[in-house]
VOVEXVO-61245 format. One record per residue: residue number from 1; x, y, z of N, C-alpha, C, O in turn; chain. Coordinates in pm, whole numbers. Each point is the difference from the previous one (the first is absolute). Layout:
<recs>
REC   k    n.x    n.y    n.z   ca.x   ca.y   ca.z    c.x    c.y    c.z    o.x    o.y    o.z c
REC NUM      X      Y      Z      X      Y      Z      X      Y      Z      X      Y      Z A
...
</recs>
This chain:
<recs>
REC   k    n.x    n.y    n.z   ca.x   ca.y   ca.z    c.x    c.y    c.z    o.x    o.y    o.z c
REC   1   7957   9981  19478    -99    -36   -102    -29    118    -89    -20    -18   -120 A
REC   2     17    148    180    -21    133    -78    144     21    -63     -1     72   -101 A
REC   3     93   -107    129    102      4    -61     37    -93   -158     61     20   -105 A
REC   4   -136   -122    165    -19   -100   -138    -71     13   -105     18    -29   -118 A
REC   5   -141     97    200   -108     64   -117     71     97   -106     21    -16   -121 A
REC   6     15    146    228     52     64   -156    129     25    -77     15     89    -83 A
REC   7    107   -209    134     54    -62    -71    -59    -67   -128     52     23   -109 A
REC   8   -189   -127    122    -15    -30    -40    -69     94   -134     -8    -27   -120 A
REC   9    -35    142    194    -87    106    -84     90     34   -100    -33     40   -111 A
REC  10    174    -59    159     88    112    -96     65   -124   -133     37     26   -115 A
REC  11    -42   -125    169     55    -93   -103   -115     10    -73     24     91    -79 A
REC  12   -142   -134     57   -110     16    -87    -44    149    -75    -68      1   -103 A
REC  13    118    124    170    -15    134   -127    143    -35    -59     11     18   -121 A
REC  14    106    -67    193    112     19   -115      4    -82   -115     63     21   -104 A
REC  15   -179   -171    147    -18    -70   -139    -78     25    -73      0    -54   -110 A
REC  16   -108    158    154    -87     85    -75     65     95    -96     14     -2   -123 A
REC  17     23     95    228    123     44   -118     76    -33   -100    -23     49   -110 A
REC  18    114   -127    127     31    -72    -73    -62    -35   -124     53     15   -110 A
REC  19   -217    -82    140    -67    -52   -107    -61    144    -92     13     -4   -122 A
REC  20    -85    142    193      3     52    -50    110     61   -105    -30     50   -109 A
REC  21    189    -64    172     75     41   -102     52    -58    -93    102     46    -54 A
REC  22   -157   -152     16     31   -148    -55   -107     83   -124     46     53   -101 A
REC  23   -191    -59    135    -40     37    -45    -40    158   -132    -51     30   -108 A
REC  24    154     43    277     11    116   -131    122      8   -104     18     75    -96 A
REC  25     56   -172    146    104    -21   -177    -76    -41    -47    -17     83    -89 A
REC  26    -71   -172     70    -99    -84   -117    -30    138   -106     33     29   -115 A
REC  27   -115     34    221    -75     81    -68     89     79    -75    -22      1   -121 A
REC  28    121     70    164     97     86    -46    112    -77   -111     63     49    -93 A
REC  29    -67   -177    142     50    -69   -133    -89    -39   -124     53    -21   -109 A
REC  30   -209     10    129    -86     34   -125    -44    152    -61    -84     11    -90 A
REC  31    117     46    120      0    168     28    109    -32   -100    -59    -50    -96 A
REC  32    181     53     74    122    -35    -55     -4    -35   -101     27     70    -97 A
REC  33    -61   -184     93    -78    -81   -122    -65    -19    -85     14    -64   -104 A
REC  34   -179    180    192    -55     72   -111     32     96    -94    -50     17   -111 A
REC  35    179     75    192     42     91    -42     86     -1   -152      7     79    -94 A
REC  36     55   -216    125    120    -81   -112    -85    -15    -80     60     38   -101 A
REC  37   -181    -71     60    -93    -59    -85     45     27   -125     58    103    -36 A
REC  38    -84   -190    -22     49     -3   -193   -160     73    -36   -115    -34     29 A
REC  39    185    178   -126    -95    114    -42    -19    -55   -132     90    -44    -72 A
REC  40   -221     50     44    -48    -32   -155      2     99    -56    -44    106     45 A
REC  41    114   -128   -196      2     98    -94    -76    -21   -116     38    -93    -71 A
REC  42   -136    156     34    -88    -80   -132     68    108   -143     -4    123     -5 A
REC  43     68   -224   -104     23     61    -54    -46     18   -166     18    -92    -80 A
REC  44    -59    179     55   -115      6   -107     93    -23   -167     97     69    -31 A
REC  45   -159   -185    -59     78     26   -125   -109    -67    -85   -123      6     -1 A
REC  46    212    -69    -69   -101    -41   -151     16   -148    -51     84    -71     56 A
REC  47   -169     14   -175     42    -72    -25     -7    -36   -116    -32   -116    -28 A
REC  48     64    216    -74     -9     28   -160    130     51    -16      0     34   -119 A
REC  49     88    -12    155    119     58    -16    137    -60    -41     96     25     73 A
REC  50    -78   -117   -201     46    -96    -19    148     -3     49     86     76    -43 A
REC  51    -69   -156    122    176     -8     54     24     72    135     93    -29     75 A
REC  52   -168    106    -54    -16    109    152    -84    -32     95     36      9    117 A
REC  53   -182    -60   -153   -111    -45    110    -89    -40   -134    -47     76    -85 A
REC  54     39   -261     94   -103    -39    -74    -25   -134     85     42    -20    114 A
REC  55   -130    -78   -202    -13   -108     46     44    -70   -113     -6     36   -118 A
REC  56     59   -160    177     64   -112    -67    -63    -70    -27   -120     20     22 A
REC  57    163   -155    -92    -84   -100    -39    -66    -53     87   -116    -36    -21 A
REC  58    181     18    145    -82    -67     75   -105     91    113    -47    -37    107 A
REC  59     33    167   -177   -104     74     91     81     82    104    -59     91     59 A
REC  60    194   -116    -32     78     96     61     56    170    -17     49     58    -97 A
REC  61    -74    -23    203     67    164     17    127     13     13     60     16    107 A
REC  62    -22    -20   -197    156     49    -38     39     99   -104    -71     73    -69 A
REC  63    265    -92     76     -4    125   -107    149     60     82     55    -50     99 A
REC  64    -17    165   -175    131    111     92    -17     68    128     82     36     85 A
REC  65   -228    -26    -93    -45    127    115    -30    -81     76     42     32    111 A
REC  66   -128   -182   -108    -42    -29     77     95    -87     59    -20      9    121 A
REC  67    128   -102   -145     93    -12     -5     92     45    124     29    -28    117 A
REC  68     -7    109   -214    140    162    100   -120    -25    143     33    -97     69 A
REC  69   -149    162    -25    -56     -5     97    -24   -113     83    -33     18    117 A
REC  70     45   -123   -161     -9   -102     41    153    -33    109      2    -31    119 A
REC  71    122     53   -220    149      1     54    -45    110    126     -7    -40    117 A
REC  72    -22    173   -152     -7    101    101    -34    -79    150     69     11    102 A
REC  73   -214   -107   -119    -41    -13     97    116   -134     69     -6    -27    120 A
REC  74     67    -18   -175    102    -88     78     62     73     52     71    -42     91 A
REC  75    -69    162   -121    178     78    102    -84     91     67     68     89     51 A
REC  76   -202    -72    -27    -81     35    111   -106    -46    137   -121     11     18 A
REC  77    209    -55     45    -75   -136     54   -117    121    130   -103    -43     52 A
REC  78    147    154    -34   -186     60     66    -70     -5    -67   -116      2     42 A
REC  79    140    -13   -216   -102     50    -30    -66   -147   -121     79    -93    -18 A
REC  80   -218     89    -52    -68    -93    -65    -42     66   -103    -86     85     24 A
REC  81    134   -103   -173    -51     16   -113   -110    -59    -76     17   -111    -50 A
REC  82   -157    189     32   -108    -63    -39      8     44    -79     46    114      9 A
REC  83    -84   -167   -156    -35     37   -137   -152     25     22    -64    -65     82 A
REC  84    -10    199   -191   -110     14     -3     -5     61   -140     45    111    -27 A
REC  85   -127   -227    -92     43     39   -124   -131     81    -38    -98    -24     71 A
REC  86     82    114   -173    -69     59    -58     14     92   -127    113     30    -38 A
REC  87   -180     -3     -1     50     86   -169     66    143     61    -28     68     99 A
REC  88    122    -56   -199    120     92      5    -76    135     30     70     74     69 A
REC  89   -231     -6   -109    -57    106     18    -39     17     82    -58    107     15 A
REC  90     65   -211    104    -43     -6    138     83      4    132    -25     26    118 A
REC  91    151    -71   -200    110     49    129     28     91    100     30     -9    119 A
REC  92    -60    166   -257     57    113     82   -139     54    101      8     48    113 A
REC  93   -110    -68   -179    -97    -12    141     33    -72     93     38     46    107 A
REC  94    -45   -159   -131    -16   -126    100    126     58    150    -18    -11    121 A
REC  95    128     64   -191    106     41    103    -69    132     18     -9     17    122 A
REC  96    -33     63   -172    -71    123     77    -92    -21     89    -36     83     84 A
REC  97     -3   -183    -95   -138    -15    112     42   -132     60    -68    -93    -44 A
REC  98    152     61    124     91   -129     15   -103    -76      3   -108      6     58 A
REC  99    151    -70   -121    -39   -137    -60    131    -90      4     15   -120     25 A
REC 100     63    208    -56    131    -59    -17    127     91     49      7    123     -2 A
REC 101     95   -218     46    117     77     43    108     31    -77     84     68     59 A
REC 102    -54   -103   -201     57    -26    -63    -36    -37   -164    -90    -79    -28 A
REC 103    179    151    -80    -47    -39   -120    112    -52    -88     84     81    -38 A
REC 104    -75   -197      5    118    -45    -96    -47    -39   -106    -61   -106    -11 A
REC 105     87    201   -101    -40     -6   -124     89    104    -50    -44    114     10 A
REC 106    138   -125    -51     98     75    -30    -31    168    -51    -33     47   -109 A
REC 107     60     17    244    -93    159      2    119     46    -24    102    -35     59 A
REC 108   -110    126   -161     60    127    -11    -15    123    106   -103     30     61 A
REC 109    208     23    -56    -24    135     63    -79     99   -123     19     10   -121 A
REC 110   -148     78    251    -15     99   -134    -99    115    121    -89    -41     75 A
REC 111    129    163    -84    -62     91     62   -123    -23    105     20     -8    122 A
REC 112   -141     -2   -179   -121    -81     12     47    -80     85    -17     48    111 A
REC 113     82   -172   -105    -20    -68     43     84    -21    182    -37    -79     87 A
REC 114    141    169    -80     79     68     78    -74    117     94     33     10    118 A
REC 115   -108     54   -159   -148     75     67    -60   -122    126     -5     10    122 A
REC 116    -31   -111   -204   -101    -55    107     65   -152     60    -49    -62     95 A
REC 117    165     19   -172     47   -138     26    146     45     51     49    106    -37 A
REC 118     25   -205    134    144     -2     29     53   -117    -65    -24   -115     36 A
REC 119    112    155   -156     86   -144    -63    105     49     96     18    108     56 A
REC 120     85   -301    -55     84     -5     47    135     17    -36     24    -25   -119 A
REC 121     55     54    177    111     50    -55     98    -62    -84     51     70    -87 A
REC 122    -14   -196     98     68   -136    -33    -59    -20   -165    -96    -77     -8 A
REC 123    136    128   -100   -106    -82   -152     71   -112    -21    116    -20     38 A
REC 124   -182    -52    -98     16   -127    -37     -2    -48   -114    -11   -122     -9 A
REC 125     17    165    -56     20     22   -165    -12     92    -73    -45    104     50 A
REC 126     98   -106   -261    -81     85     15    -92    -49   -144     22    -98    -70 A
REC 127   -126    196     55    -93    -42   -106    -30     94   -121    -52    110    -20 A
REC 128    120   -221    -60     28    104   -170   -141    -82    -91    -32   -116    -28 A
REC 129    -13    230      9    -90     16   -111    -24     32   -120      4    121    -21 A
REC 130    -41   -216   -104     40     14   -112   -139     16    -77   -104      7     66 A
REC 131    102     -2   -172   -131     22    -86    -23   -153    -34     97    -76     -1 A
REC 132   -192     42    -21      5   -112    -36    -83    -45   -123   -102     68     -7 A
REC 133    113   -167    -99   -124      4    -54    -24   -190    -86     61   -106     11 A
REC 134   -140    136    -62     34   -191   -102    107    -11    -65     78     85    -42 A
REC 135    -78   -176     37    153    -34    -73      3    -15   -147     87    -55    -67 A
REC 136   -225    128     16     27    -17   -164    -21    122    -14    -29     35   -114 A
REC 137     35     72    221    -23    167    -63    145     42    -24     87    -50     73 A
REC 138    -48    148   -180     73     37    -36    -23    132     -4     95     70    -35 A
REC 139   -212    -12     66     31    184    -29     26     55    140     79     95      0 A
REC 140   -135   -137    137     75     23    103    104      2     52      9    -91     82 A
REC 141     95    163    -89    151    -71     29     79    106    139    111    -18     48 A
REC 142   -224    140     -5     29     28    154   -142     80     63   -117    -37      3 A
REC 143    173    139     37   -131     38     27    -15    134    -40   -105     54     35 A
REC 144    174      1    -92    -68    118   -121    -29    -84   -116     52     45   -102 A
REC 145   -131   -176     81    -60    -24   -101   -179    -92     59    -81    -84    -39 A
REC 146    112    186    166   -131     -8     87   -123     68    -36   -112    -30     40 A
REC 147    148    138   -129   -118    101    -53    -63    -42    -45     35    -78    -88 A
REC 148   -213    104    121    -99   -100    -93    -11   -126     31   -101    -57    -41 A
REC 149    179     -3    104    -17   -128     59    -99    -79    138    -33     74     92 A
REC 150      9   -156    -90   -109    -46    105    132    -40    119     82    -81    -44 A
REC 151    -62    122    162     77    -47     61    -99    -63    134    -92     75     32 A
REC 152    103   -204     47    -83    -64     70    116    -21    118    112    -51    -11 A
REC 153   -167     98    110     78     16    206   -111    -37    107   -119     32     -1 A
REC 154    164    -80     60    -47      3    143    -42     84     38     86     85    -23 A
REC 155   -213     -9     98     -3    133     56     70    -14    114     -4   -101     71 A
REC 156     69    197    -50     58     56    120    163    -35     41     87     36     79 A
REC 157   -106   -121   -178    145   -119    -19    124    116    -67    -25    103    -62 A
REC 158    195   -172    107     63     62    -47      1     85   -143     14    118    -31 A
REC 159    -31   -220    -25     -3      7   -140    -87    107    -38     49     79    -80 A
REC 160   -206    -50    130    -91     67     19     49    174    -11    -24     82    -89 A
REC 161    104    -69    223     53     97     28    104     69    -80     16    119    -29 A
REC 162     56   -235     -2     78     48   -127     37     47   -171     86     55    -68 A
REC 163   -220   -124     60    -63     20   -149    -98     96    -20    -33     40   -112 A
REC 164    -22      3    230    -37    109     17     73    147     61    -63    104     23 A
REC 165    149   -116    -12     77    136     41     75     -8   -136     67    104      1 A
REC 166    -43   -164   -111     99     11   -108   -127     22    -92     35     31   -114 A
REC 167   -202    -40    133    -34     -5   -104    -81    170     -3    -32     64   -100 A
REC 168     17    -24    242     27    170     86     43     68   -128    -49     71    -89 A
REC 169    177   -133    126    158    135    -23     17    -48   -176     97     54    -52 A
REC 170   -162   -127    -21    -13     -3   -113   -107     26   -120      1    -52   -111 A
REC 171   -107    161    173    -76    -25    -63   -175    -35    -26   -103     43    -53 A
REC 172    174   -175    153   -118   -106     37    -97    -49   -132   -121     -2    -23 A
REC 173    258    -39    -55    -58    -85    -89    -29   -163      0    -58    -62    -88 A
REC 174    113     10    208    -10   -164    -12   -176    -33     60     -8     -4    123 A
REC 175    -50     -6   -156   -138   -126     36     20    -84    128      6   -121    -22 A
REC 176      3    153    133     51    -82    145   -160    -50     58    -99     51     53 A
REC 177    149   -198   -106   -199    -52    132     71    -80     65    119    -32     -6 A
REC 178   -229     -5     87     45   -106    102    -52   -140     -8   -116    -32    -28 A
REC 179    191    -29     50      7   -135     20   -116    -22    103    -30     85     83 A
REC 180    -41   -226    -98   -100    -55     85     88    -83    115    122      8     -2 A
REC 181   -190    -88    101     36    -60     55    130    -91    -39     -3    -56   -109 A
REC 182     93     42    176     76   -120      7     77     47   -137    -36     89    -78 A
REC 183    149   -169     69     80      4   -144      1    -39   -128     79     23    -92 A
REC 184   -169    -79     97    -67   -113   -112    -40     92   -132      7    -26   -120 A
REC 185    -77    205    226   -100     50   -131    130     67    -65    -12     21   -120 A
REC 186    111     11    165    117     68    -70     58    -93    -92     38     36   -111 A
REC 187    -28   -165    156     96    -72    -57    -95    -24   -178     44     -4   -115 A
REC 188   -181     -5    171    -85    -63   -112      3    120   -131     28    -21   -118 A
REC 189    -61    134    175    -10    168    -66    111      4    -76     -7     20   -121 A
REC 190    147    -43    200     84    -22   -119     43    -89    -81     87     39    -78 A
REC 191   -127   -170     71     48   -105    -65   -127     36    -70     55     67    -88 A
REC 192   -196    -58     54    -97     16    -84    -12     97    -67    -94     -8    -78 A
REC 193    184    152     73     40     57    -35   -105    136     43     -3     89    -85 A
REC 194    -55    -75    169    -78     59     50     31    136     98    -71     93     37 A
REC 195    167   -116    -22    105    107     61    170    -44    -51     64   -106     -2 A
REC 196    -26    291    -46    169    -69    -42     84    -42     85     91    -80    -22 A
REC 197   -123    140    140    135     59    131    -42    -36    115   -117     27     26 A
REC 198    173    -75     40     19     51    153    146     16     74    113    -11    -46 A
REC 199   -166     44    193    176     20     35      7    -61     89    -72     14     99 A
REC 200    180   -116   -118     64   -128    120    127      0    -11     67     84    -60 A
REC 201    -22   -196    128    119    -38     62     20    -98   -120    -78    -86    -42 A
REC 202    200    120     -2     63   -136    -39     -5   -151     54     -6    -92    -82 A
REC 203      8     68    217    -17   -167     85   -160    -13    -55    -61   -100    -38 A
REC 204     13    264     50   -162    -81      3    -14    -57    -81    -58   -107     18 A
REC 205    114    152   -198    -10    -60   -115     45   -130     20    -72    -99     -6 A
REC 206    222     99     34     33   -191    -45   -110    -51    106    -34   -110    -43 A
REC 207    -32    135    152    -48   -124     93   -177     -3   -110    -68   -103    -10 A
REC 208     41    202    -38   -137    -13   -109     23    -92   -124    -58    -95    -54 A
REC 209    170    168     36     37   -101   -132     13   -147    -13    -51    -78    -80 A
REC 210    145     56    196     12   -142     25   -141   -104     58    -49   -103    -46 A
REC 211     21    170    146    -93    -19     68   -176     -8    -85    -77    -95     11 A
REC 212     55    199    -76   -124    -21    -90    -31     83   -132    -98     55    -49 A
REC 213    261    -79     12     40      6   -164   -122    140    -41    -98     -3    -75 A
REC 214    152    118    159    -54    131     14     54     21   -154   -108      7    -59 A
REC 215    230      8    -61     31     39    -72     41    171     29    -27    102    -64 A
REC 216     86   -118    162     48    154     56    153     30    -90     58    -71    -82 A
REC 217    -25    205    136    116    -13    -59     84    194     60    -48    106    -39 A
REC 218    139   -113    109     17    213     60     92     26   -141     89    -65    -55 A
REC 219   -147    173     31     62     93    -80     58    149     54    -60     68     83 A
REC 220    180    -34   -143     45    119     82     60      8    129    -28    -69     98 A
REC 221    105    150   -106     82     26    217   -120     28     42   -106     31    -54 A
REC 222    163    -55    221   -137    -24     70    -31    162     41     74     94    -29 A
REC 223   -161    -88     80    -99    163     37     80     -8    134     64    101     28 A
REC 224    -62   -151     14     24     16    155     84   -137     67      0   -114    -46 A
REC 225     73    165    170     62   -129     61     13     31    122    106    -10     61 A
REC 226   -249     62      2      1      7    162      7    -57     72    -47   -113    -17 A
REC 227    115    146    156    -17    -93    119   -131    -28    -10    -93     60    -54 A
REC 228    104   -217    149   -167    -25     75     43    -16    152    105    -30     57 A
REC 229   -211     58    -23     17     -3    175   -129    -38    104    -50    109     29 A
REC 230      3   -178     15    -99    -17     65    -59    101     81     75     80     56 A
REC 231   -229    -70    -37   -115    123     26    -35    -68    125    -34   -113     34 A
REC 232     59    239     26    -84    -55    173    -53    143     76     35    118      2 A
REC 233   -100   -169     36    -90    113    119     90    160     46     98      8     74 A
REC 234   -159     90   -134     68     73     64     19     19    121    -95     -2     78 A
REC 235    246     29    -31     19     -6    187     15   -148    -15   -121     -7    -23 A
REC 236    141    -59     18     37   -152     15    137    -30     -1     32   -102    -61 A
REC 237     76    183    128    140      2    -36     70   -119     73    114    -35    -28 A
REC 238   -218    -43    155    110   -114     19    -37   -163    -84     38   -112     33 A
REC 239   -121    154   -144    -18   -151    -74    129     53   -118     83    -69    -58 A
REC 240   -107    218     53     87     19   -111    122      0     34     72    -42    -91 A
REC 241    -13     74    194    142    -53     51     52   -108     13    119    -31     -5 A
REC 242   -265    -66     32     15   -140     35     48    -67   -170     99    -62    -38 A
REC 243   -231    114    -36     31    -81   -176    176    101    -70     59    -40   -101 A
REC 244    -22    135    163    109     27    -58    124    -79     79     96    -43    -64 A
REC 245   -103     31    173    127   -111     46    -11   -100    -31    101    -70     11 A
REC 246   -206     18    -58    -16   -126    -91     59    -15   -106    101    -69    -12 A
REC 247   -156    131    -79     17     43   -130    179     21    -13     61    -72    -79 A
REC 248     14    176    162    130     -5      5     50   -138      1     55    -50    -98 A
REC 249    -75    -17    217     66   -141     11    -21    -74   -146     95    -66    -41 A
REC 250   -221     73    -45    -40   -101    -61     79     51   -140     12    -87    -86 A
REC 251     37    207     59     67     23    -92    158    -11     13     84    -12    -89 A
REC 252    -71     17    207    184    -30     33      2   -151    -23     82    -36    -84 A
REC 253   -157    -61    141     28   -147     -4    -31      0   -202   -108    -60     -1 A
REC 254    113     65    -24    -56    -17   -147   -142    -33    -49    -35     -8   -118 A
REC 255    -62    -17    260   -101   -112    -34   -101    147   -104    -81    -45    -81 A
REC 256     87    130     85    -60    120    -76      8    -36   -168    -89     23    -83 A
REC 257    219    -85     60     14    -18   -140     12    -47    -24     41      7   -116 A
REC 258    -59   -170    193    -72   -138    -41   -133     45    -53    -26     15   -120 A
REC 259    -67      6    234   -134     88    -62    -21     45   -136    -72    -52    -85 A
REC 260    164    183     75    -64     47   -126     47    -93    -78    -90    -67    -50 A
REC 261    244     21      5     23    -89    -80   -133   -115    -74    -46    -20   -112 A
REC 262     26    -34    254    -98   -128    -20   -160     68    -66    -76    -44    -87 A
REC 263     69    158    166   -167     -5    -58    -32    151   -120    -96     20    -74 A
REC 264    208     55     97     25     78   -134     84    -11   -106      1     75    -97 A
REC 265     70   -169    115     66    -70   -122    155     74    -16     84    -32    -84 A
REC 266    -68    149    196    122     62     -4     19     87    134    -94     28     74 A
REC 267    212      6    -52    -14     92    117     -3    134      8     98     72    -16 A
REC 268   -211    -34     40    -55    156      1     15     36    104    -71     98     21 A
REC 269    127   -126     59     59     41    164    114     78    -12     55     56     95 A
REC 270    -22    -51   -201    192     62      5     15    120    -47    113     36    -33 A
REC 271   -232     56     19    -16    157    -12    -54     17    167    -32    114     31 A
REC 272     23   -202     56    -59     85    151    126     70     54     -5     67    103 A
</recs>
């Protein structure tokens, strides 16, 4: 009978066992699982930026940048792309003090901004900038006929940076203010004749023009035709490894210059 007992004792810890170790795969298989977890990336842009990050007719966030990021996040399945839109003067905080992991708004490289931000290595286009002005001015025809002139930018914006380091090393005869909120006060300043100049992109013009008969028009070779490359957290090198093996694939399959094709009207991918 004592013999039966702890026979019997031993079949009941080995199904104990058992259940405990039943149990500790569970755990060690949610351990696992948590570990796999799809990482949110919030990524900070705009939505005045005609053809790159705006909203559409129907109230949608779209555009090249937002777009391209969107593809990114299909060929990243750890990870989840959140859009978090806000005005272009708020970005480079917003990623200094994370808010955000990420900025797609077509950033230039520029000293400054290499100090406190890590762009990624992979560019993705590039972005030529022209003078721009109404389409019934005739005494503007590049930008040494900038002197004396009212020129209207974005603060902090490419264009910003660049019309100001040429207006430095010249002088500093051009009149540079800034634009108010949103794109509207540039577009209005120069069609009312209220400012002569500003400096954009060629796509931006045809999508104004077409879009709300801006009366734009670029005069002159462009100032510049820099890479752009997306802004992320300094020390953040495995999102940025992650968006550059992306980015590779998405320019070998061609789908890179479907993109620009479709939403810049040409392919600016073929200087990367």
């Amino acid at each position: 009978m004592k013999k039966l007992n702890i026979s019997a004792a031993i079949i009941a810890l080995g199904i104990f066992l058992t259940g405990c170790g039943s149990t500790s795969d569970k755990a060690s298989g949610g351990k696992v699982e948590a570990e796999n977890e799809v990482k949110k990336i919030i990524v900070g842009t705009g939505t005045q930026f005609p053809n790159i990050c705006f909203l559409d007719d129907k109230g949608r966030l779209t555009g090249y940048d937002v777009e391209l990021v969107r593809e990114i996040d299909k060929r990243l399945p750890d990870y989840e792309f959140e859009f978090k839109t806000m005005e272009f003067s708020n970005l480079l905080l917003s990623l200094e003090t994370k808010k955000i992991d990420l900025i797609a708004h077509q950033m230039e490289v520029n000293e400054e901004r290499k100090e406190k931000f890590l762009f990624n290595n992979e560019p993705y286009n590039v972005f030529p900038l022209n003078v721009v002005v109404h389409q019934d001015n005739q005494d503007i025809k590049s930008v040494k006929d900038l002197a004396g002139k009212k020129v209207i930018v974005g603060a902090t914006s490419n264009s910003a940076v660049l019309i100001e380091k040429y207006n430095k090393e010249n002088g500093g005869k051009i009149n540079i203010v800034y634009s108010g909120q949103g794109s509207d006060d540039t577009k209005t300043q120069l069609k009312t004749g209220r400012a002569d100049a500003t400096i954009s992109t060629p796509f931006a013009v045809d999508f104004l023009n077409d879009a709300a008969d801006a009366q734009q028009k670029v005069v002159g070779p462009a100032l510049s035709n820099s890479k752009v490359f997306f802004l992320l957290q300094k020390g953040d090198t495995e999102l940025r490894d992650k968006v550059d093996g992306a980015l590779k694939e998405i320019k070998k399959d061609g789908t890179l210059t479907e993109l620009s094709t479709k939403w810049l009207g040409a392919d600016y991918t073929v200087a990367n």
